[in-house]
C-alpha positions, 0 to 999 in steps of 0.5 A: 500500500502507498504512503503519503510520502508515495504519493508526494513524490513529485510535489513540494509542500509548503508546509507538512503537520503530521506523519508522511508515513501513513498508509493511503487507501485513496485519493478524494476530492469529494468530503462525501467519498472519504473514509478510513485511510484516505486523504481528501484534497480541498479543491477550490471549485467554482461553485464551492470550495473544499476547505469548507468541507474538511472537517466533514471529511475527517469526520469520516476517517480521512486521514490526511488532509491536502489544503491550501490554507490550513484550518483553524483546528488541526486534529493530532491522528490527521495529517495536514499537507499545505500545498500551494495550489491544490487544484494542480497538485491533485494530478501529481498525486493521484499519477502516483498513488496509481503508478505513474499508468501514463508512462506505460502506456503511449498516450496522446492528447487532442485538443482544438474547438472541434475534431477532437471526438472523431480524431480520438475515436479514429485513432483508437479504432484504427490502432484497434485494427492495427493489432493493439490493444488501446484505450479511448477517452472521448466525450462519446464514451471511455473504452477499455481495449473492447470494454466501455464505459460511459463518459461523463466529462470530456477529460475526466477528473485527475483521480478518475483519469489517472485510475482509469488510465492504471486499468488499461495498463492492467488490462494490457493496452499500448495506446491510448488516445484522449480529448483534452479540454480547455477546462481540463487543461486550466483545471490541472486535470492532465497535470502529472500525466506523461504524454506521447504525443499532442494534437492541435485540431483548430481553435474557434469561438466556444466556451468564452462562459467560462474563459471570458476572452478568445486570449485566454481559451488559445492560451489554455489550448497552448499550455497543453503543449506547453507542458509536454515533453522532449520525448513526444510530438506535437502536431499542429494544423498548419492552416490554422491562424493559431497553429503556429502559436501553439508550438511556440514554446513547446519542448516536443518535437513540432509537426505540422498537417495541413490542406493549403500551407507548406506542412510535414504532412499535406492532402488534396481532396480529389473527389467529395460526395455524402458517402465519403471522400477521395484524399490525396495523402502525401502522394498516395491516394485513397477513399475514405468513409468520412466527408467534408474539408474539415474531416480531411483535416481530421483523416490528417491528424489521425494519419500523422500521428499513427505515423509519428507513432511508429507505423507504416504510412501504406499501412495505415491509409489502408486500414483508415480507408475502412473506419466508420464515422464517429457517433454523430458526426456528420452522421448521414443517413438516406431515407426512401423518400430520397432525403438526406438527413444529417446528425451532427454535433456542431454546437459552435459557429465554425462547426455548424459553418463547416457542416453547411458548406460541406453539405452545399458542396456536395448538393452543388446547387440541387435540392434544397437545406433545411436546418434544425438548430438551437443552443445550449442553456447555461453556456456562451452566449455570446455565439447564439446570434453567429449561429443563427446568422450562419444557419439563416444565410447559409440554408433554405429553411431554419428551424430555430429549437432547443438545444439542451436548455438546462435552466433556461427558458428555451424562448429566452435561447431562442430570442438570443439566436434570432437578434443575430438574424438579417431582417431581409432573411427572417421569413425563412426562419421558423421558433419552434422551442420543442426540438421533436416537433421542430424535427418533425416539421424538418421532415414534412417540410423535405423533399425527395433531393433535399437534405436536413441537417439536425445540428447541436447534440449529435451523439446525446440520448437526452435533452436536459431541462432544469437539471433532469436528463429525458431520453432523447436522441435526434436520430430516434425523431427522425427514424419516426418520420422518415424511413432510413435505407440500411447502411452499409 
């Protein structure tokens, strides 16, 4: 069993009270989780600070404490370990209690506002295929070699990272590939990990709620790459304006992807329809089942870094040329009636602008788009208007409805979108604040050779309102209304 002294290894307390030579059970950031030789870390949150809970902690048998300001009342059985920041020192110490898993295994993080699930998805199915035995952390879902289990976060928590990461070095896998989100990154979450590898997808407007400026939500981006070291790569998309900027000061070593700039790896997209896409990759040609100019960049960084990992460039465009789309990702599915209806996660401007240029491409002026929108409650504001703006200018029908609205008032959402709308194009846009029926209308309204585009929640079964999680899922409304031919 670990000492305090164990899992302290690489932090330096300013101040120790106590025995650094007692047993440790496990790690808490949670008072309520505590119990008989556990130490409980006071996290400083944003809607609640764990200082306050300490003594509920010791009252159920933790026996040390991690603080940033000791308490008043110090117990002689209990332990006290000032640190200088908790939040960050949570991932050192839970790297240890676990065995430092991140160092057996070669872990790659993906961050960027968007591409991250179906970077970490592919990858984790292609090295699958490739013979390994991997572990995927992704906002869709956590997987175990073959084993899943659900995901709650995008990056979970440092403990529960770092232990879920120490079960798939028990559970023999090589690789494993993880989104990495900007929260996680300011949050400390992947401090004291050790990483193979780091992938830049693109950085546009998202999560401003809680970053407040474009500045700090780049900056947050970049730390990643700030932190990794000598040892591993850092790919970057090199026709990204903050590409560059990324890698700046980054000790790995820099590669670059990209469609238009000079880059270590480069494509041309050669032919593009709703199936998939025709990719010239480095000199080599092949098919892929995904679409789209931003999946091109997507099929680029998975291609990159397997190689970069290790693997031969023939091999791995020939097993890619055969992996399947993420859950909700441009997810396209072909009705009898002819229509083409389209799930896709975007919830930010440049995502939902990605998906309708590349559905314009492919229509190349035939049938017409008609798009289902909304945005999430309790989130950035600020990019409710550029979505219906894009959606209003860019599609021949919007339909204006509930995202998730959390504790919201869907109407409120709604009005928010709508201020971003040009009144010359306000008679094509539709307020329906109940997304079933908004999907319903969607399909009555399409014809044979037209598409609907389902934007915003992609692979969620649920919608939530005011707390509650009610089982939803934009692919069950439509199979209701529309009669889906089988996929192959």
């Amino acid at each position: 069993m670990k000492t305090l002294k164990d899992i302290l290894k690489n932090i330096t307390p300013e101040a120790v009270i106590g025995d650094l030579n007692q047993p440790v059970s496990r790690i808490v950031i949670d008072s309520k989780e505590a119990g008989k030789e556990s130490v409980f870390v006071a996290i400083k949150g944003l809607k609640a600070d764990g200082h306050e809970f300490i003594e509920q902690a010791i009252l159920k048998e933790a026996r040390a404490i991690v603080c940033q300001t000791l308490p008043t009342v110090l117990y002689p059985r209990v332990t006290y370990i000032q640190v200088k920041n908790t939040t960050m020192a949570v991932g050192p110490m839970a790297s240890a209690f676990f065995d430092s898993p991140s160092q057996k295994l070669a872990l790659v993080g993906i961050t960027g506002t968007n591409g991250k699930t179906t970077i970490a998805t592919l990858l984790y199915r292609l090295f699958k295929q490739l013979g390994y035995s991997s572990g995927l952390i992704s906002t869709i879902e956590n997987r175990i070699d073959d084993e899943v289990f659900p995901a709650h976060l995008t990056t979970p928590d440092a403990i529960s990272l770092n232990s879920l990461l120490y079960k798939m070095v028990e559970a023999g896998c090589s690789h494993v590939f993880m989104e990495v989100s900007s929260h996680a990154i300011v949050q400390g979450r992947v401090n004291g990990l050790d990483f193979s590898g780091g992938i830049f997808t693109n950085l546009t407007h998202d999560h401003l709620d809680y970053h407040k400026t474009f500045a700090n939500y780049r900056d947050a981006k970049k730390m990643f790459f700030d932190q990794l070291g000598i040892k591993a790569f850092a790919l970057s998309n090199a026709d990204d304006p903050n590409g560059e900027i990324m890698l700046q000061n980054t000790k790995a070593r820099r590669y670059f992807y990209g469609l238009r700039n000079l880059a270590d790896f480069h494509a041309r997209i050669l032919e593009m329809d709703f199936d998939g896409m025709f990719l010239n990759i480095d000199g080599n040609e092949a098919w892929f089942r995904l679409t789209g100019r931003f999946n091109a960049y997507n099929l680029l960084a998975i291609y990159g870094a397997a190689v970069l990992l290790g693997e031969l460039p023939e091999k791995v465009l020939q097993v890619m040329s055969n992996l399947q789309p993420a859950e909700g990702r441009l997810e396209t599915l072909k009705s009898e009636e002819g229509i083409t209806a389209i799930v896709d996660y975007a919830h930010t401007p440049d995502a939902l602008q990605n998906v309708i240029e590349t559905i314009h491409d492919i229509l190349g002026g035939g049938g017409r788009l008609i798009v289902v929108c909304g945005a999430g409650g309790d989130r950035d504001k600020t990019k409710r208007p550029k979505m219906a703006a894009i959606a209003a200018e860019n599609a021949d029908h919007v339909l204006l409805t509930s995202d998730n609205p959390r504790t919201e008032d869907p109407i409120q959402i709604i009005n928010d979108m709508k201020s971003g709308l040009n009144p010359s194009l306000s008679y094509k846009v539709l307020s329906i604040p109940d997304r079933h029926e908004a999907i319903h209308i969607a399909c009555m309204m399409a014809k044979a050779g037209d598409v609907i585009l389902v934007a915003g929640k992609g692979h969620e079964k649920y919608q939530e309102i005011n707390g509650i999680k009610y089982p939803f899922s934009d692919k069950e409304i439509l199979s209701q209304y529309l009669h889906f031919l089988k996929q192959s």
